[in-house]
mmCIF file as gemmi writes it, N, C-alpha and C atoms, coordinates in Angstrom:
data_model
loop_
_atom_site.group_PDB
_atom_site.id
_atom_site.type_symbol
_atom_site.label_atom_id
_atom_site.label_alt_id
_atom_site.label_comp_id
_atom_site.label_asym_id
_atom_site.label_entity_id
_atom_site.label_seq_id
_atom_site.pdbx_PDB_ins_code
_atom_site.Cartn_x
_atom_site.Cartn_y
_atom_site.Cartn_z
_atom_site.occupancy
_atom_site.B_iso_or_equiv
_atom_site.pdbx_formal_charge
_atom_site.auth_seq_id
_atom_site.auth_asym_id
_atom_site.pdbx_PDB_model_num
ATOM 1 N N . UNK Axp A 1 ? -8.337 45.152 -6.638 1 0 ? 1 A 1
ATOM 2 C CA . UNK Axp A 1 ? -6.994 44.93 -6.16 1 0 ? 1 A 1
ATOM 3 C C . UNK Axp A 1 ? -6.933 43.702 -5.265 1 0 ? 1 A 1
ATOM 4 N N . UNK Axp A 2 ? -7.589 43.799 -4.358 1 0 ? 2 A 1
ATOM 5 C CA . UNK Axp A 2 ? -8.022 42.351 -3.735 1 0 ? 2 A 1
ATOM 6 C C . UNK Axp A 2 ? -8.071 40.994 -4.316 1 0 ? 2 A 1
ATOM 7 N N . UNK Axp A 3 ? -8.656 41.128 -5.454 1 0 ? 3 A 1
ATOM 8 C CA . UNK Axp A 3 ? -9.133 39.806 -6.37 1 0 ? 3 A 1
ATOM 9 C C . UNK Axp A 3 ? -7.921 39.493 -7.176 1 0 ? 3 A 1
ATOM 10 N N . UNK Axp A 4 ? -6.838 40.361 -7.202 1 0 ? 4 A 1
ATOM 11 C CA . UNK Axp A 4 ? -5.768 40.141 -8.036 1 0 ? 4 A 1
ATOM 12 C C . UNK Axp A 4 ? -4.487 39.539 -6.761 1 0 ? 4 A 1
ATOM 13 N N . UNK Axp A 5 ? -4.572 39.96 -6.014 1 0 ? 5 A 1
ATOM 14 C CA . UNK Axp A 5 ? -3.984 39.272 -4.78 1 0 ? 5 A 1
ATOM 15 C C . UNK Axp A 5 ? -4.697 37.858 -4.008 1 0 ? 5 A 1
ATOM 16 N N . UNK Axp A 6 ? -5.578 37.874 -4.621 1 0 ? 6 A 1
ATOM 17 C CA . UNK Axp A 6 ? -6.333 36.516 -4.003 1 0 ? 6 A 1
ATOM 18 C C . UNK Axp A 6 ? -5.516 35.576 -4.632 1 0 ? 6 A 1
ATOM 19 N N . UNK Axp A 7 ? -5.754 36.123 -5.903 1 0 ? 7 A 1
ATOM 20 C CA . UNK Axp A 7 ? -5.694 34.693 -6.971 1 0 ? 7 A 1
ATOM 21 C C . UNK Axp A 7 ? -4.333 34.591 -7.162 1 0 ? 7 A 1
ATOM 22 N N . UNK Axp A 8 ? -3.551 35.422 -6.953 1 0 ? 8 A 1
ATOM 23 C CA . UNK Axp A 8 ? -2.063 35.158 -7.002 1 0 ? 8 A 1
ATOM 24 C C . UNK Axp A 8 ? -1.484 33.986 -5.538 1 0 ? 8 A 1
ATOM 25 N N . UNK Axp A 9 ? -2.315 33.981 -4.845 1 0 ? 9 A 1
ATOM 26 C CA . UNK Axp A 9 ? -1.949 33.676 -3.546 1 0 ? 9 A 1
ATOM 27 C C . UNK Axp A 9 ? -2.663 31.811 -3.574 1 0 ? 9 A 1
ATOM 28 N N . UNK Axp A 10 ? -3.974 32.347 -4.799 1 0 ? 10 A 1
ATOM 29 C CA . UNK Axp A 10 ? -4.063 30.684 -5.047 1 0 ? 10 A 1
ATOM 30 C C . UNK Axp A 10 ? -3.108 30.053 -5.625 1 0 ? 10 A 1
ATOM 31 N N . UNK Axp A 11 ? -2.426 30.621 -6.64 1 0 ? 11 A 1
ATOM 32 C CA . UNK Axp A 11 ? -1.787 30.372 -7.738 1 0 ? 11 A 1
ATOM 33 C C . UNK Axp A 11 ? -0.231 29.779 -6.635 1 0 ? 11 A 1
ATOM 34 N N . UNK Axp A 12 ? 0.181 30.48 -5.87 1 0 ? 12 A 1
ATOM 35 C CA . UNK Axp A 12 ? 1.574 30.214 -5.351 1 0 ? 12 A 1
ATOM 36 C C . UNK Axp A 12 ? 0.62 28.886 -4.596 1 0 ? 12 A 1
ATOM 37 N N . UNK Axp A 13 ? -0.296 28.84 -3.556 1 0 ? 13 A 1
ATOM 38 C CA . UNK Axp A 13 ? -0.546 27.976 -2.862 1 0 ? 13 A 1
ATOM 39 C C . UNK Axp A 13 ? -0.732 26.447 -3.77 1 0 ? 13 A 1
ATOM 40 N N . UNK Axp A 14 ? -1.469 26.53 -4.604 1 0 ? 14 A 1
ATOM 41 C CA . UNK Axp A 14 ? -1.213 25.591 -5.928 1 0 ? 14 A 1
ATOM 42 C C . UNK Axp A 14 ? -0.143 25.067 -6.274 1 0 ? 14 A 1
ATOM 43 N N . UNK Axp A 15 ? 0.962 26.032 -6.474 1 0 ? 15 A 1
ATOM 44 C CA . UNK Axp A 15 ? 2.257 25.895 -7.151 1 0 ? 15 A 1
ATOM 45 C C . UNK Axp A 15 ? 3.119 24.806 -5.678 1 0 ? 15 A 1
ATOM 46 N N . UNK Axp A 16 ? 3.035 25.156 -4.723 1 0 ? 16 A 1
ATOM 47 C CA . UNK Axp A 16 ? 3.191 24.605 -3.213 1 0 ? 16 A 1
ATOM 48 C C . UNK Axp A 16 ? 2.92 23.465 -3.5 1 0 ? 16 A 1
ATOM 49 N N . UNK Axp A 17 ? 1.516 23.363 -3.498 1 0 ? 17 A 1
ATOM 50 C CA . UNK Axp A 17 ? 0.865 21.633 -3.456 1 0 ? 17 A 1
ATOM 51 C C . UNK Axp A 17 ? 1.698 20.834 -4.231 1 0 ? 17 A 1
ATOM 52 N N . UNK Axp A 18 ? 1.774 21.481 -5.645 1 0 ? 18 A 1
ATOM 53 C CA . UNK Axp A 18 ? 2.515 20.74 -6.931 1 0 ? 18 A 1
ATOM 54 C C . UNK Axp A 18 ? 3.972 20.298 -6.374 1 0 ? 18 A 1
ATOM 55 N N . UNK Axp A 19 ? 4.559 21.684 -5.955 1 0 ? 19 A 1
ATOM 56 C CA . UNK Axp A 19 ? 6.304 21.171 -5.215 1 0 ? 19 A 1
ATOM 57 C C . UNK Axp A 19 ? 6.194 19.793 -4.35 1 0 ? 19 A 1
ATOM 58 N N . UNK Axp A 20 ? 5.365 19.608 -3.113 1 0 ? 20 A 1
ATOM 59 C CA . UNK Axp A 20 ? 5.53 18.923 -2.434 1 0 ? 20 A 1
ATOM 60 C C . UNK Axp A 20 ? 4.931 17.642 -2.492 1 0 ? 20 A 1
ATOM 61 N N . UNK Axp A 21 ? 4.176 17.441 -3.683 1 0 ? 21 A 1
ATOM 62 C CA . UNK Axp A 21 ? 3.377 16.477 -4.109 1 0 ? 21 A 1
ATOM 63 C C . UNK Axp A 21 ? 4.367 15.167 -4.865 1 0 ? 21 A 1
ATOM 64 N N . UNK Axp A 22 ? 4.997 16.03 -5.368 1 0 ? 22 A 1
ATOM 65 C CA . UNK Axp A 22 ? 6.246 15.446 -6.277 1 0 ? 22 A 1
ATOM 66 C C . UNK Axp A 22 ? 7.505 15.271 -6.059 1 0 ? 22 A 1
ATOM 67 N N . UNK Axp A 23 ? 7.43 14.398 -4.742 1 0 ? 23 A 1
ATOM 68 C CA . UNK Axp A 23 ? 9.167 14.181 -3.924 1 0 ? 23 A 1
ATOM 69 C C . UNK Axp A 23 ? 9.961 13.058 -5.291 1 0 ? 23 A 1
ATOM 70 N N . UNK Axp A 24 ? 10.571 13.476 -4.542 1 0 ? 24 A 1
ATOM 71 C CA . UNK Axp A 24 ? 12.102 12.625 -5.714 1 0 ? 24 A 1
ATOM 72 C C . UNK Axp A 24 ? 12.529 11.636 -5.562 1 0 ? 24 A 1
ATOM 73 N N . UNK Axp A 25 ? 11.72 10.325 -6.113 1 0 ? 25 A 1
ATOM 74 C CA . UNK Axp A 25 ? 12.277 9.006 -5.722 1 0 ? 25 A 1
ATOM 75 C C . UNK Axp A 25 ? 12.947 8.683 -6.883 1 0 ? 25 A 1
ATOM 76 N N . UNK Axp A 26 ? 13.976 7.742 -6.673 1 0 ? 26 A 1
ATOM 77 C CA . UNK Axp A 26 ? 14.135 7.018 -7.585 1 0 ? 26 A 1
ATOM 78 C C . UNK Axp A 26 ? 13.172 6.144 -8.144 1 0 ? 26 A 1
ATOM 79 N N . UNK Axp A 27 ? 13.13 6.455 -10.106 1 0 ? 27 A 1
ATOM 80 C CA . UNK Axp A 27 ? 12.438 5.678 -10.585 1 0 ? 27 A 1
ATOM 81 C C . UNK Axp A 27 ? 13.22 3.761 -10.373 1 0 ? 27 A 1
ATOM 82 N N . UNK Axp A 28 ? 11.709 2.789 -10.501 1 0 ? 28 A 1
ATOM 83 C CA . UNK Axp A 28 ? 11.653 1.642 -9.844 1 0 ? 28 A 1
ATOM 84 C C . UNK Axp A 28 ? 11.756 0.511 -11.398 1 0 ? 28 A 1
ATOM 85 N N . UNK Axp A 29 ? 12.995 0.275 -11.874 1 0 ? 29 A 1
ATOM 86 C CA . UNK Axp A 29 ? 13.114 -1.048 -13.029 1 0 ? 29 A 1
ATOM 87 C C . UNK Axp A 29 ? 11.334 -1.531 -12.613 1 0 ? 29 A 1
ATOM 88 N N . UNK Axp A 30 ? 11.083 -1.867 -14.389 1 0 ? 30 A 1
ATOM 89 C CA . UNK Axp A 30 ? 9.814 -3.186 -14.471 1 0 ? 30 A 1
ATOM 90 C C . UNK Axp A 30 ? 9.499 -4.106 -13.161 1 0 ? 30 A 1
ATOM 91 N N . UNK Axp A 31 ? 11.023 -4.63 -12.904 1 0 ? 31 A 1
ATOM 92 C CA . UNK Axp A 31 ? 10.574 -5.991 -12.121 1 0 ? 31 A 1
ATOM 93 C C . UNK Axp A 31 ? 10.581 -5.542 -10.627 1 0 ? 31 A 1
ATOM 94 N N . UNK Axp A 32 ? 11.174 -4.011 -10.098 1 0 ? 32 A 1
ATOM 95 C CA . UNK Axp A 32 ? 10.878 -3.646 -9.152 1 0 ? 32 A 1
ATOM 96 C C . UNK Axp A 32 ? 9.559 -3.668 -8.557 1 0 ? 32 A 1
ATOM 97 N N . UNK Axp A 33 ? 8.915 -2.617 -9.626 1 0 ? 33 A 1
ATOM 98 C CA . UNK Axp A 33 ? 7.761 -2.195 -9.518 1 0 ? 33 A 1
ATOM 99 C C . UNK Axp A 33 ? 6.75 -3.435 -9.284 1 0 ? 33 A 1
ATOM 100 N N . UNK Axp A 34 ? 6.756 -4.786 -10.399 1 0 ? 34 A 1
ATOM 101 C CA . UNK Axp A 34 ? 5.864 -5.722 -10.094 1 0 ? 34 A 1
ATOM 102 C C . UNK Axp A 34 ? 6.028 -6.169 -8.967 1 0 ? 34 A 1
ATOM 103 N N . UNK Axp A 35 ? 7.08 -6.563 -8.481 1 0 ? 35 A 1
ATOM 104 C CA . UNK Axp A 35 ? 7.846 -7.396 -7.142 1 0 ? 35 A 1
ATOM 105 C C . UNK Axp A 35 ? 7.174 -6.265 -5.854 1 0 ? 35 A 1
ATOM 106 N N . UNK Axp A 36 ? 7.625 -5.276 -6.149 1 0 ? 36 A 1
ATOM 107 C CA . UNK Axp A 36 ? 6.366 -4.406 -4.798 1 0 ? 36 A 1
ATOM 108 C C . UNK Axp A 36 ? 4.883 -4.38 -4.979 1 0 ? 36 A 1
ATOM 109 N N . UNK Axp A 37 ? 4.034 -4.245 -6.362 1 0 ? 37 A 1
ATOM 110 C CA . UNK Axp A 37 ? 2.838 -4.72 -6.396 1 0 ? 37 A 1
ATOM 111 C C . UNK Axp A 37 ? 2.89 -6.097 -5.735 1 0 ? 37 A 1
ATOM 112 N N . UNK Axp A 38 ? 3.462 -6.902 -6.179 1 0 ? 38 A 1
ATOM 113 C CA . UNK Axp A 38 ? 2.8 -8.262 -5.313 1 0 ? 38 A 1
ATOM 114 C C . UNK Axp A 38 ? 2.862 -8.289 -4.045 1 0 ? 38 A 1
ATOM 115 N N . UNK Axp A 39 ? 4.12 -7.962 -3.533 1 0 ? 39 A 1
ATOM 116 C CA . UNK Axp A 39 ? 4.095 -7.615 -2.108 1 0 ? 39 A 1
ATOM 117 C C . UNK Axp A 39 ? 2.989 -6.856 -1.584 1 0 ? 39 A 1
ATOM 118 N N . UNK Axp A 40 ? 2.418 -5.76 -2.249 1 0 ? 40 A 1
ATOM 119 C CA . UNK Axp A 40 ? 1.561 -5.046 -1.262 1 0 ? 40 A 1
ATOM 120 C C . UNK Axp A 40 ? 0.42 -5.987 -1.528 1 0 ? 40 A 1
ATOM 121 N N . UNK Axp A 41 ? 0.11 -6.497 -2.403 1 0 ? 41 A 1
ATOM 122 C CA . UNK Axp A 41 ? -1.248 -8.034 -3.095 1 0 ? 41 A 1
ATOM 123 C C . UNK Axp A 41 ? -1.639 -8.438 -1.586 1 0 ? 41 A 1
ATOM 124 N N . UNK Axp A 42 ? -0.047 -9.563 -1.406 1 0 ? 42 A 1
ATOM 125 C CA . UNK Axp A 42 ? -0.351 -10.662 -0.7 1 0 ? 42 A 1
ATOM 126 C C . UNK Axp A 42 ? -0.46 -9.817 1.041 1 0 ? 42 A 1
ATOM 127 N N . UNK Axp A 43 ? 0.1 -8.526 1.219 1 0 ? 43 A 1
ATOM 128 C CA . UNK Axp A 43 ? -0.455 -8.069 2.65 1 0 ? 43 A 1
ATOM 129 C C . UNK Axp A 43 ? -1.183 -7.795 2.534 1 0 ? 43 A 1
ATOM 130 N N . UNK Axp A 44 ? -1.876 -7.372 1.355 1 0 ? 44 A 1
ATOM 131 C CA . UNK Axp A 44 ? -3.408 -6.956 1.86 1 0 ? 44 A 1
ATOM 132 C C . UNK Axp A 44 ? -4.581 -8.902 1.952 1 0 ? 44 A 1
ATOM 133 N N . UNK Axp A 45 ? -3.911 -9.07 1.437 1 0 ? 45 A 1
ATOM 134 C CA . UNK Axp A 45 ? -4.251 -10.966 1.492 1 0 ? 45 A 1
ATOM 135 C C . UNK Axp A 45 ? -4.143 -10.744 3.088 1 0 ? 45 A 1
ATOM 136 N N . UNK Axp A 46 ? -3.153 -11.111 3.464 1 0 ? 46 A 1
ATOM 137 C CA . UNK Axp A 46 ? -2.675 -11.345 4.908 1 0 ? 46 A 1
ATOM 138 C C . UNK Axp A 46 ? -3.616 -10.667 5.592 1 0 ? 46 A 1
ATOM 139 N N . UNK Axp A 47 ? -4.09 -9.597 5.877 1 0 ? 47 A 1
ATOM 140 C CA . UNK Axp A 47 ? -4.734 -8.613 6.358 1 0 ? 47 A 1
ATOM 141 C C . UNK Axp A 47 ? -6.486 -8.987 6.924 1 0 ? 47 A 1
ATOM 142 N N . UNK Axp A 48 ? -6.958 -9.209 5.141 1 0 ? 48 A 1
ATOM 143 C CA . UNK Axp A 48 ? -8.209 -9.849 4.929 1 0 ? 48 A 1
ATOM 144 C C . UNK Axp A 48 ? -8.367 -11.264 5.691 1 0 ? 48 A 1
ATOM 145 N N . UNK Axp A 49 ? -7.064 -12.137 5.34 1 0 ? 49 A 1
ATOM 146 C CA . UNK Axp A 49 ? -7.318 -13.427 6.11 1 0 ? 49 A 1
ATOM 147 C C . UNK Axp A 49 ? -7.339 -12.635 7.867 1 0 ? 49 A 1
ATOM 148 N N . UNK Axp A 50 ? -6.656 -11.971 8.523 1 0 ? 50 A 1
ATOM 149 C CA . UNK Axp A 50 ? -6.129 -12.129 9.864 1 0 ? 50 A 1
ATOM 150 C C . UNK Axp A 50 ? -7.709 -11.494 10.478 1 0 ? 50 A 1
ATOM 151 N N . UNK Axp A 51 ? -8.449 -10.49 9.552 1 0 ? 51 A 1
ATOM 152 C CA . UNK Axp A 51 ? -9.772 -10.218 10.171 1 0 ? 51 A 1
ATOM 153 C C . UNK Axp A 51 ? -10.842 -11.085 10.111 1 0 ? 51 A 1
ATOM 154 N N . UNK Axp A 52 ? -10.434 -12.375 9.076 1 0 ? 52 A 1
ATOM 155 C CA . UNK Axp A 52 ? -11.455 -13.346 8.899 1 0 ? 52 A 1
ATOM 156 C C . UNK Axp A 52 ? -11.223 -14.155 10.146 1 0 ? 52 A 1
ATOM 157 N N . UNK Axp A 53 ? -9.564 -14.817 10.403 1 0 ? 53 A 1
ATOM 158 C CA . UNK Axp A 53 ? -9.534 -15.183 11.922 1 0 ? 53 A 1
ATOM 159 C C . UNK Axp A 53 ? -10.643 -14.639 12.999 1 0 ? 53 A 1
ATOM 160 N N . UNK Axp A 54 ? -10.049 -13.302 13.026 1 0 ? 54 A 1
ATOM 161 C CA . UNK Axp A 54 ? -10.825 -12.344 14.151 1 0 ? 54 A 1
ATOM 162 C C . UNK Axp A 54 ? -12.079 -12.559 14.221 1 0 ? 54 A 1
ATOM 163 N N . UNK Axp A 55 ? -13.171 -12.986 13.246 1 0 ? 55 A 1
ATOM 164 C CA . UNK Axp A 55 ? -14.59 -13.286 13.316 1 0 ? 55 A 1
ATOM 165 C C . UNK Axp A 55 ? -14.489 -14.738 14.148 1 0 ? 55 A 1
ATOM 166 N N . UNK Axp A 56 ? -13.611 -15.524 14.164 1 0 ? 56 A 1
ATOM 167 C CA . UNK Axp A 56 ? -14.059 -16.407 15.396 1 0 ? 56 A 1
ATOM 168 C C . UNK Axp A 56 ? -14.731 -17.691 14.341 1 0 ? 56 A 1
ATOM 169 N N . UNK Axp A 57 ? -13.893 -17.999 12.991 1 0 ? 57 A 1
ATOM 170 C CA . UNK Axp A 57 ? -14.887 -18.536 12.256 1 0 ? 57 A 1
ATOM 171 C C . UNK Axp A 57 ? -14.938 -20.116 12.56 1 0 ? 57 A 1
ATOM 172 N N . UNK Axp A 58 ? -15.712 -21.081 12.097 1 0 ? 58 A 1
ATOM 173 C CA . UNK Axp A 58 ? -15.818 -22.24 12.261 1 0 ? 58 A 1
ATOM 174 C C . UNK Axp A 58 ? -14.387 -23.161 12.451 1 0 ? 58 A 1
ATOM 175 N N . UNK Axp A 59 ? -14.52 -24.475 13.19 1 0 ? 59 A 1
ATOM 176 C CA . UNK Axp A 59 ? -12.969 -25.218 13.352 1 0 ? 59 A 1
ATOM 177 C C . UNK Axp A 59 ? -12.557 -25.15 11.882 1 0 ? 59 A 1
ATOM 178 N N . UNK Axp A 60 ? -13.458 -25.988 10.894 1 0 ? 60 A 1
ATOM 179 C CA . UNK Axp A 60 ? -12.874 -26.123 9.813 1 0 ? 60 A 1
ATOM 180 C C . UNK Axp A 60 ? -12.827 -25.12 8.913 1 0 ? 60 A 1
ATOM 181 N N . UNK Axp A 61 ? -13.073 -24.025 9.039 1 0 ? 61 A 1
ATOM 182 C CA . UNK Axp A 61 ? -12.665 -22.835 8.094 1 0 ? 61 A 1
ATOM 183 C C . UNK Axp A 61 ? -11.834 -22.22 8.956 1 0 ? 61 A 1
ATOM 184 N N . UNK Axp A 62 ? -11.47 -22.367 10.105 1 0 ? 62 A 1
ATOM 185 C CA . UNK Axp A 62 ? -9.88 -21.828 10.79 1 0 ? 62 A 1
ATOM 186 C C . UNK Axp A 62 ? -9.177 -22.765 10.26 1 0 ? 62 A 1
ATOM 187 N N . UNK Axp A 63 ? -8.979 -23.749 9.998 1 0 ? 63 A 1
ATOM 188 C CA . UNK Axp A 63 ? -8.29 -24.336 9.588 1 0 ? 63 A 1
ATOM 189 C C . UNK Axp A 63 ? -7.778 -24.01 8.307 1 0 ? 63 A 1
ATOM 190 N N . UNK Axp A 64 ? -8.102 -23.74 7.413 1 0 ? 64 A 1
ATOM 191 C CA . UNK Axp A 64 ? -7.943 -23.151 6.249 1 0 ? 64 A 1
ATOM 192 C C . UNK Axp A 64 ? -7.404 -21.78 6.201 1 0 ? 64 A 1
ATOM 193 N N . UNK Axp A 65 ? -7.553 -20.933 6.881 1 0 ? 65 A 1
ATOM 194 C CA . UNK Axp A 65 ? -7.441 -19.693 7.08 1 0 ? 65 A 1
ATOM 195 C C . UNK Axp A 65 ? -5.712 -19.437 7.936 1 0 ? 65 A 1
ATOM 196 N N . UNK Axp A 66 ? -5.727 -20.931 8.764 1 0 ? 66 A 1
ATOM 197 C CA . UNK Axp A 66 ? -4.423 -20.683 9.368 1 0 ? 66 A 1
ATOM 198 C C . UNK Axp A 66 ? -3.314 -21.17 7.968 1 0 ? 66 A 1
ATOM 199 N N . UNK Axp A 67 ? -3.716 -22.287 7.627 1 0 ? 67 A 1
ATOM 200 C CA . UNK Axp A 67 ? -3.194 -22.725 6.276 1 0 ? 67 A 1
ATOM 201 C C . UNK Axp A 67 ? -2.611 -21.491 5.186 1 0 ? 67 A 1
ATOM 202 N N . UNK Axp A 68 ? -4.002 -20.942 4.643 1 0 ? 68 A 1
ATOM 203 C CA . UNK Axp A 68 ? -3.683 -20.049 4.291 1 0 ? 68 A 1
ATOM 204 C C . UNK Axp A 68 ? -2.628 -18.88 4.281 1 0 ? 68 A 1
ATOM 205 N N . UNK Axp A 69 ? -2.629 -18.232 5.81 1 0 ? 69 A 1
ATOM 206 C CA . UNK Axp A 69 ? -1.805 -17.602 6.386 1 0 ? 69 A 1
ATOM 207 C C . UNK Axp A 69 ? -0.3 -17.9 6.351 1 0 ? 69 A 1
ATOM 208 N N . UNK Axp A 70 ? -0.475 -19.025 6.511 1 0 ? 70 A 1
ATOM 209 C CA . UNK Axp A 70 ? 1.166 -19.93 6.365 1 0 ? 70 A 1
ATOM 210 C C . UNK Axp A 70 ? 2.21 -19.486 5.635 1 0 ? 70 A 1
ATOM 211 N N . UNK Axp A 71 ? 0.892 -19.286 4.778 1 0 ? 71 A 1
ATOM 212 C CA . UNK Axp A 71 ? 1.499 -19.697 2.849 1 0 ? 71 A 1
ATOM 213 C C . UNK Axp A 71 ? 1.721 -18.25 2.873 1 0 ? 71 A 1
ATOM 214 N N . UNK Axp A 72 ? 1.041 -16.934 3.017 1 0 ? 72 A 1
ATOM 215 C CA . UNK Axp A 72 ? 1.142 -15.676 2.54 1 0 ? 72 A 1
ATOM 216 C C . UNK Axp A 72 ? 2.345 -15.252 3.522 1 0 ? 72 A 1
ATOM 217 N N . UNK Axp A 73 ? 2.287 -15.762 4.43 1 0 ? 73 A 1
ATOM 218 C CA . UNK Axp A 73 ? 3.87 -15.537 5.059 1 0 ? 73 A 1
ATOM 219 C C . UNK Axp A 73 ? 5.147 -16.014 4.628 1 0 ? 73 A 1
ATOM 220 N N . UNK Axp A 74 ? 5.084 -17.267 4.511 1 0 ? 74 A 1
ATOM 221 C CA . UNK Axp A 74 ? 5.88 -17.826 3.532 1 0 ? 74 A 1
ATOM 222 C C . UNK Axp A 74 ? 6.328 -16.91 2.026 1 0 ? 74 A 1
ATOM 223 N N . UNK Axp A 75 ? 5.586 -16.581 1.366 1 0 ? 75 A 1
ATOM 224 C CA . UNK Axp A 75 ? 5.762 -15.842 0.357 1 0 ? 75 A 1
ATOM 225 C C . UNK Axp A 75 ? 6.204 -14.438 0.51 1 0 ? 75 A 1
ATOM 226 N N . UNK Axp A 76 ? 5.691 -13.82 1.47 1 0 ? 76 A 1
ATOM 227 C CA . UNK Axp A 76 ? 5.981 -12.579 2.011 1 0 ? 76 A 1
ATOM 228 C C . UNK Axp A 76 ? 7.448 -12.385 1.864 1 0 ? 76 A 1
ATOM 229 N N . UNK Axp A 77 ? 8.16 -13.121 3.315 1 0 ? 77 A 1
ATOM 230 C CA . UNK Axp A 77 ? 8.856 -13.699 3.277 1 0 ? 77 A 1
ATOM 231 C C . UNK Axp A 77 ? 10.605 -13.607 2.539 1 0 ? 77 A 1
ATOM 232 N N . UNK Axp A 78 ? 9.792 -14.501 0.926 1 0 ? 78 A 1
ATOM 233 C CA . UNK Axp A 78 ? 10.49 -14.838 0.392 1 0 ? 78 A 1
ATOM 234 C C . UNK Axp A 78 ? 10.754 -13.175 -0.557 1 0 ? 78 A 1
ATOM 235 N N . UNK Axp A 79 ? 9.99 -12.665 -0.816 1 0 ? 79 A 1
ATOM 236 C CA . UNK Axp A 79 ? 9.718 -11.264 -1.781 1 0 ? 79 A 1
ATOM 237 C C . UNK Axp A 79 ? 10.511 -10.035 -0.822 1 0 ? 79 A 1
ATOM 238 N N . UNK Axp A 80 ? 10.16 -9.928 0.363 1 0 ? 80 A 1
ATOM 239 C CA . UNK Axp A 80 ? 10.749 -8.798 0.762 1 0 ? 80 A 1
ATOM 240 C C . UNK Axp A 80 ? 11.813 -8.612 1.509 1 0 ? 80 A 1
ATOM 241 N N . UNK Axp A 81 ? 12.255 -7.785 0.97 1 0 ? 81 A 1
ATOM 242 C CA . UNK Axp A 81 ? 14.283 -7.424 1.368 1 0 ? 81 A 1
ATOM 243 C C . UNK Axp A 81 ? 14.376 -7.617 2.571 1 0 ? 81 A 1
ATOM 244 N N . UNK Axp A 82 ? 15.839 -7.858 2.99 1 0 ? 82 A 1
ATOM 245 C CA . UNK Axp A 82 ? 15.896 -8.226 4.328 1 0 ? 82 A 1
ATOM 246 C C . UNK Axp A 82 ? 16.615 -7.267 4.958 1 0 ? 82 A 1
């Protein structure tokens, strides 16, 4: 009797996970969806460059790195809603 109440209790707790796993967004058009992939691309770009800053790296590879940065802001920027 136990084992039949266990597993019912997995079964609802399961059924739970499934409900809340699966919130209700609106589905995202083709060019949505790419236009937020790139966006999340270039922050994780942004990200990688801002910890390469943080190492303290050489004049002339800060230099590049601020450059860099410029540009992924710039683009940022231009991609995400205002």
């Amino acid at each position: 009797m136990a084992r039949g109440w266990e597993s019912k209790s997995v079964e609802e707790q399961q059924s739970e996970a499934a409900d809340k796993s699966n919130p209700s967004r609106p589905r995202m058009s083709p060019e949505q969806a790419a236009r937020s992939r790139e966006i999340e691309s270039l922050r994780l770009s942004r990200r990688r460059v801002l910890e390469q800053l943080a190492a303290n790296p050489a004049p002339r590879h800060l230099r590049v790195l601020q450059t860099g940065l410029a540009d992924l802001d710039e683009r940022l920027k231009r991609l995400e809603p205002k």
